[in-house]
Backbone as CSV, one residue per row, in Angstrom:
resi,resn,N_x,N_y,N_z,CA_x,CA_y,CA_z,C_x,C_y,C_z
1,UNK,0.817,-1.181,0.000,0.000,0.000,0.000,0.866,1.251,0.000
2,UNK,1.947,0.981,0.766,2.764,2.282,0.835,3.405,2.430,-0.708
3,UNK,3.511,1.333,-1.616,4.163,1.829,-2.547,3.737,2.609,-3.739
4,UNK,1.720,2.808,-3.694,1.088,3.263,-4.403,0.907,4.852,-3.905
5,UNK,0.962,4.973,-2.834,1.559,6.672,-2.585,3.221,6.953,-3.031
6,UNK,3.863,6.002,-2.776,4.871,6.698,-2.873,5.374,6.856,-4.363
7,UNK,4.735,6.132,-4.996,5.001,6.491,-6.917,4.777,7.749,-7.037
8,UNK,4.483,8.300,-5.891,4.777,10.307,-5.949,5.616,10.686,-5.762
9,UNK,5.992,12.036,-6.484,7.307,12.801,-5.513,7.434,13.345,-4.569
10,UNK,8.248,13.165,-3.376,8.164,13.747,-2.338,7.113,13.088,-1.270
11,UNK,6.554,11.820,-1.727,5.430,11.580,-0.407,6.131,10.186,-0.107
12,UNK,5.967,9.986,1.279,6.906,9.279,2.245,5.206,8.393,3.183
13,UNK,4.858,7.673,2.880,3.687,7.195,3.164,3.901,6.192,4.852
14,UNK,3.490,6.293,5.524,2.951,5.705,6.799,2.278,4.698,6.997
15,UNK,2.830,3.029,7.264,1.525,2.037,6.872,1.097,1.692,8.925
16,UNK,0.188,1.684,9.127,0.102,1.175,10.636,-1.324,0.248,10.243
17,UNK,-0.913,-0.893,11.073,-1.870,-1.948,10.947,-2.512,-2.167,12.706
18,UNK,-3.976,-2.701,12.329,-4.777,-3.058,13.631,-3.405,-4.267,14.207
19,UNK,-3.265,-4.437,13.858,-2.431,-6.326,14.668,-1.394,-6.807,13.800
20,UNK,-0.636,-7.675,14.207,0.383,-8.499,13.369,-0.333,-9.672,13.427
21,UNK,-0.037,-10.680,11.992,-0.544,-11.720,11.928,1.207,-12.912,11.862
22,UNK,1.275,-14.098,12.554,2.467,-14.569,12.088,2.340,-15.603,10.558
23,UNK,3.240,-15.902,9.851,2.991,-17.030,8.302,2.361,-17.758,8.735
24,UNK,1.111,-17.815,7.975,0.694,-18.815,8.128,-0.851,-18.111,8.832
25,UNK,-1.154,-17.296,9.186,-2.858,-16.749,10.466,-3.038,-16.276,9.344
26,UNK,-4.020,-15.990,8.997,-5.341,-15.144,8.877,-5.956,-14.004,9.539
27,UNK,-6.313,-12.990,9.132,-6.716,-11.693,10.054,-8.139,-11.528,9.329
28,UNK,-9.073,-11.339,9.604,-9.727,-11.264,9.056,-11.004,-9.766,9.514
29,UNK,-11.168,-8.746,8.839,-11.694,-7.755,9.665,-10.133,-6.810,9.624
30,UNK,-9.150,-7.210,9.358,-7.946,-6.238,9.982,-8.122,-4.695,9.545
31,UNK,-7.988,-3.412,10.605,-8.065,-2.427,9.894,-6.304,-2.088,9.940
32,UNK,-6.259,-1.160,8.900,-5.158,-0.209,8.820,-5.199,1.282,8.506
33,UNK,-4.226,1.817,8.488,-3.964,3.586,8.420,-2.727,3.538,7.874
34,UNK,-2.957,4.505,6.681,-2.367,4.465,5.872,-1.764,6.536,6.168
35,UNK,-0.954,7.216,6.446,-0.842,8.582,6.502,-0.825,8.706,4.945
36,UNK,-1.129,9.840,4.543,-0.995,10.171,2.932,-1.131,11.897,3.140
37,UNK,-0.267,12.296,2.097,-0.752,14.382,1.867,-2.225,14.224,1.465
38,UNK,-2.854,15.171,2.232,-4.559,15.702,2.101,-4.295,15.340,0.656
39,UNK,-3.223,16.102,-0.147,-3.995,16.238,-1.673,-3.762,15.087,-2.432
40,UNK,-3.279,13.593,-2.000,-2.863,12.415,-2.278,-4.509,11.428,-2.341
41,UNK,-5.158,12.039,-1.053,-6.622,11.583,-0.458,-7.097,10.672,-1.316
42,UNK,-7.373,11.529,-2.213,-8.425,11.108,-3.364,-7.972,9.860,-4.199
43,UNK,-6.700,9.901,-4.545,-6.269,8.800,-5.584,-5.968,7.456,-4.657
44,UNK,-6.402,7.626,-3.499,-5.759,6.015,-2.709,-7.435,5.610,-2.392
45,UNK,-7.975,4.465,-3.633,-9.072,3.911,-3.433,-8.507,2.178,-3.278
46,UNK,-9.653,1.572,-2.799,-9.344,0.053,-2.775,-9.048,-0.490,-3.889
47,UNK,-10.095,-0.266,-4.886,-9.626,-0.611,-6.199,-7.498,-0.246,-6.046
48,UNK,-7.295,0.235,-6.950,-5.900,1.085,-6.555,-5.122,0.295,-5.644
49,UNK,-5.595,-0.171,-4.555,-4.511,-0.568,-3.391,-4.596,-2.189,-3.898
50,UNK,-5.793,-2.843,-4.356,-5.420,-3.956,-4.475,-5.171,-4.285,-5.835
51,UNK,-4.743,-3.229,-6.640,-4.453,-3.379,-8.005,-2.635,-3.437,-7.665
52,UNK,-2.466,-2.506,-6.838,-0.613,-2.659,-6.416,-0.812,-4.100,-5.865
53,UNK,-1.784,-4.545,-4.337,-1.133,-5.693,-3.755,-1.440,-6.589,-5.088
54,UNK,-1.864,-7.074,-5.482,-2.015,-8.208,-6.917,-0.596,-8.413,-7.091
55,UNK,-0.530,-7.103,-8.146,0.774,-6.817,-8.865,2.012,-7.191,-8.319
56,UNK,2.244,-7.065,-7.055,3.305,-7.689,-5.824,3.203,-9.283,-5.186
57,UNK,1.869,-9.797,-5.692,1.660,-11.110,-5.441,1.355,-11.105,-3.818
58,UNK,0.262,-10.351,-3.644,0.114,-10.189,-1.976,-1.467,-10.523,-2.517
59,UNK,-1.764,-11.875,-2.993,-2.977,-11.911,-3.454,-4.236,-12.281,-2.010
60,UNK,-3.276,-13.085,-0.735,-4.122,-13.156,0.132,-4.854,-11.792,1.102
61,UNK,-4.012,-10.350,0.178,-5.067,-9.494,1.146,-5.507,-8.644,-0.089
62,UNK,-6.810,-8.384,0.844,-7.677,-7.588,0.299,-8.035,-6.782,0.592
63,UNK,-8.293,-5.355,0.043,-8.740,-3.283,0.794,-10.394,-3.933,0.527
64,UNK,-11.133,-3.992,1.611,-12.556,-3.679,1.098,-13.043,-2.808,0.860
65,UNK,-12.087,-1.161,1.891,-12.941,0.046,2.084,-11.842,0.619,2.448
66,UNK,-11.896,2.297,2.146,-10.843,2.891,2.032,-11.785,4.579,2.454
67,UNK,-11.379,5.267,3.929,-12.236,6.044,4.015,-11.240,6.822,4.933
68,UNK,-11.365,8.045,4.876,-10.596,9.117,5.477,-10.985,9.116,7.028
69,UNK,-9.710,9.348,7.748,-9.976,9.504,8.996,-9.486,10.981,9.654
70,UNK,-9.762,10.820,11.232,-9.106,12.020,11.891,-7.815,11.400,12.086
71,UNK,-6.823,12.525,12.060,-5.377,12.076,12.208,-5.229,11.828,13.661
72,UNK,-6.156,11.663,14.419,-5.844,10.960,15.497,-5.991,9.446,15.737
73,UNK,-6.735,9.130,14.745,-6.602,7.606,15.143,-5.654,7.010,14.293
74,UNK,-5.581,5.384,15.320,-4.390,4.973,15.517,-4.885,3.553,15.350
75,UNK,-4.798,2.827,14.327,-5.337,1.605,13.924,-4.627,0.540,15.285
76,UNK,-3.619,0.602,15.250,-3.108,-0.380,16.389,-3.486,-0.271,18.062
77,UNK,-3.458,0.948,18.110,-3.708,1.542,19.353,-5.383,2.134,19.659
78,UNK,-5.792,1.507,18.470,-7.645,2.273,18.892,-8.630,1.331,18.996
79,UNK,-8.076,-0.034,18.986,-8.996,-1.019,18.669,-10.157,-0.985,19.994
80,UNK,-11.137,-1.398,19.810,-12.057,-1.088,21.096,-11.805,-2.512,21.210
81,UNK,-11.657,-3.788,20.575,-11.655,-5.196,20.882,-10.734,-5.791,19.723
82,UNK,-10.814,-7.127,19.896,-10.027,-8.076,19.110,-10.761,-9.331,19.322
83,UNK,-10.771,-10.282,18.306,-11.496,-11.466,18.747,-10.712,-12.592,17.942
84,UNK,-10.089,-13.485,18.628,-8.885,-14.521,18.102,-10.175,-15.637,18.143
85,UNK,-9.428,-16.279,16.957,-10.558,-17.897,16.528,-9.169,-19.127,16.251
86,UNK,-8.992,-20.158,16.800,-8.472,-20.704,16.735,-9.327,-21.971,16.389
87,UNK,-8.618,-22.861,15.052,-9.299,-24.398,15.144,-8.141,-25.334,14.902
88,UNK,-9.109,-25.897,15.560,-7.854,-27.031,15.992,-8.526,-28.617,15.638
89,UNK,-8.472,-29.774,15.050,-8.673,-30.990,14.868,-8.115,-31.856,15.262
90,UNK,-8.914,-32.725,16.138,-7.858,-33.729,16.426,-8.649,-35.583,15.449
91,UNK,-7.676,-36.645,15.725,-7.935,-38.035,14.973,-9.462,-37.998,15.386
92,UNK,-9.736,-39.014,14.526,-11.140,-38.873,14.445,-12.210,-37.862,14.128
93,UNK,-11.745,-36.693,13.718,-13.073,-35.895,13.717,-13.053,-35.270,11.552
94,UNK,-13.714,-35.426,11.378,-13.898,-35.169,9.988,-13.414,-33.780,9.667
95,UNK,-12.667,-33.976,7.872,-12.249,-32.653,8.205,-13.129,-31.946,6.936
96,UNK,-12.848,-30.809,7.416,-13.741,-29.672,6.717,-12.882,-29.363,5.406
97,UNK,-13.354,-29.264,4.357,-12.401,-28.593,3.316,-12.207,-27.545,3.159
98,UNK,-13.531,-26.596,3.466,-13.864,-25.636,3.682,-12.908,-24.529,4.987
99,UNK,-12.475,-25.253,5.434,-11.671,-24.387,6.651,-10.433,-25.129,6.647
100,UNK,-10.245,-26.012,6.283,-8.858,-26.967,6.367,-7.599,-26.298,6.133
101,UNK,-7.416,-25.104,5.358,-6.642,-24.315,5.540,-5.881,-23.395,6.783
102,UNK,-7.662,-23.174,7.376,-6.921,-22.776,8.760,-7.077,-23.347,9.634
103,UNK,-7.148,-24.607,9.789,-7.288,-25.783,11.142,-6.110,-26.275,11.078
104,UNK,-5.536,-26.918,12.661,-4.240,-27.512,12.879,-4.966,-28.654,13.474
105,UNK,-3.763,-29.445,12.934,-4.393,-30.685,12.730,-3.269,-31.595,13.770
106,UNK,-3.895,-32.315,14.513,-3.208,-32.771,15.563,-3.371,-34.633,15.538
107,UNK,-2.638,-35.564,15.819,-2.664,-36.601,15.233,-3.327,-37.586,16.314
108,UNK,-3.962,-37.037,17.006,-4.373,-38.105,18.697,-5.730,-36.954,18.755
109,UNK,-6.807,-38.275,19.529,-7.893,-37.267,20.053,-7.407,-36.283,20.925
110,UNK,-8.388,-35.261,20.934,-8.378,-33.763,21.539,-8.981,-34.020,23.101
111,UNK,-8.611,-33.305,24.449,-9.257,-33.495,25.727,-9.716,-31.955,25.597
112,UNK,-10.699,-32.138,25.093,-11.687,-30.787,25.310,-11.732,-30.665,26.311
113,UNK,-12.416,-31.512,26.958,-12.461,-30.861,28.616,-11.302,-30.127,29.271
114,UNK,-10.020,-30.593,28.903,-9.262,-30.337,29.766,-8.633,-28.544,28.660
115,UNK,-8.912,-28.839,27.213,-8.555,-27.228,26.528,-9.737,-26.017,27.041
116,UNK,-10.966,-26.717,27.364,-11.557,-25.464,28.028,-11.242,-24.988,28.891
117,UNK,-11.137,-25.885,29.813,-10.045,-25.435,31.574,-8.858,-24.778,31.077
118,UNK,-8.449,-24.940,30.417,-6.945,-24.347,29.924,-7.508,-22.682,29.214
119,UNK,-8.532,-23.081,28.845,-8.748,-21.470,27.792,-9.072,-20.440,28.741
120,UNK,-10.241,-21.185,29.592,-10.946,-20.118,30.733,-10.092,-18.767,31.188
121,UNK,-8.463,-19.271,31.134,-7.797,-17.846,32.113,-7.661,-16.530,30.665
122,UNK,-7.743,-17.302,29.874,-7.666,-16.278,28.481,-8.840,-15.464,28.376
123,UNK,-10.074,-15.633,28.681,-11.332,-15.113,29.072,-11.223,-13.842,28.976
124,UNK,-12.181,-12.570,28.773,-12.211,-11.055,29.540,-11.301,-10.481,29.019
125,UNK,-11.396,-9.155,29.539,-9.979,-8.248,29.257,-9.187,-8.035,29.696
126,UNK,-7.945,-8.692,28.877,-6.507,-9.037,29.320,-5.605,-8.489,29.040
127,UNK,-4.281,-7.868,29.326,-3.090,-7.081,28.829,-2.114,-8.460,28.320
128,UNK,-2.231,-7.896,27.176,-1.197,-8.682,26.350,0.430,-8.086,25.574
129,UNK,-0.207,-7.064,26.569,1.099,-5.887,25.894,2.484,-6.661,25.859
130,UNK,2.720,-7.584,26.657,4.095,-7.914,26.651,4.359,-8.709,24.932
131,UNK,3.454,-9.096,24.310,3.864,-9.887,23.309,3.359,-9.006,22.046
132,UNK,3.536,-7.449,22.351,3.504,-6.703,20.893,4.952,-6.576,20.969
C-alpha cells in the first residue's frame, strides 16, 4: 500500500496496521492507516490498493474500504476489541475442506475438557502488551 503513494514525488507514506498476523494466520476484519498528503486523499481507493497488492503477489489481502480519517486515530492503538478464533482438529473428527486451511491438525484425540479449563484464564480483558 505504501508503494502506491509513494510512486509520488516527495510523499513518504505511513503504513500502521490493527495487529500483526504470524505465516501462516489469517486476520480477518484487519483495519489499517495508511498517513498520505490531504492532496494524495483522493487517488488512494481500494480498487488502486489492491491493483498494487495483486501486482506484488500479496494476493491473500484484500482493501474492502478505504475512508478518510481524523489524524488521530491509531489503527493499532484504537482497537475497542479483538477477537482470536483458533481451530484445531484432532484423529477422528472429519475434516472440513472448507476451513482446512486454517485448522491444525493434531494426530491423537483432543481433551476438550481439559482445553476449556486451559482457555478459561484467556477469558475477559486481558493485557497482552508484553507480546507486541
Amino acid at each position: 500500500m505504501q508503494v502506491l503513494v509513494r510512486e509520488q514525488p516527495g510523499s513518504e507514506p505511513r503504513l500502521t496496521v490493527g495487529g500483526r498476523t504470524d505465516a501462516g494466520v489469517h486476520a480477518r476484519g484487519q483495519v489499517a492507516h495508511l498517513d498520505v498528503p490531504a492532496e494524495r486523499a483522493p487517488s488512494v481507493t481500494a480498487r488502486r490498493l489492491n491493483g498494487v497488492l495483486g501486482k506484488r503477489g500479496a494476493s491473500d489481502v484484500v482493501v474492502h474500504e478505504v475512508q478518510q480519517v481524523s489524524s488521530a486515530f491509531d489503527a493499532r492503538f484504537g482497537a475497542l476489541s479483538r477477537r482470536y478464533e483458533y481451530r484445531v482438529r484432532g484423529a477422528g473428527t472429519r475434516r472440513d475442506p472448507l476451513t482446512a486451511r486454517f485448522t491444525a491438525e493434531v494426530p491423537r484425540e483432543l481433551d476438550l475438557e481439559a482445553m476449556q479449563t486451559a482457555s478459561e484464564q484467556l477469558l475477559g480483558l486481558q493485557d497482552f502488551t508484553t507480546f507486541c
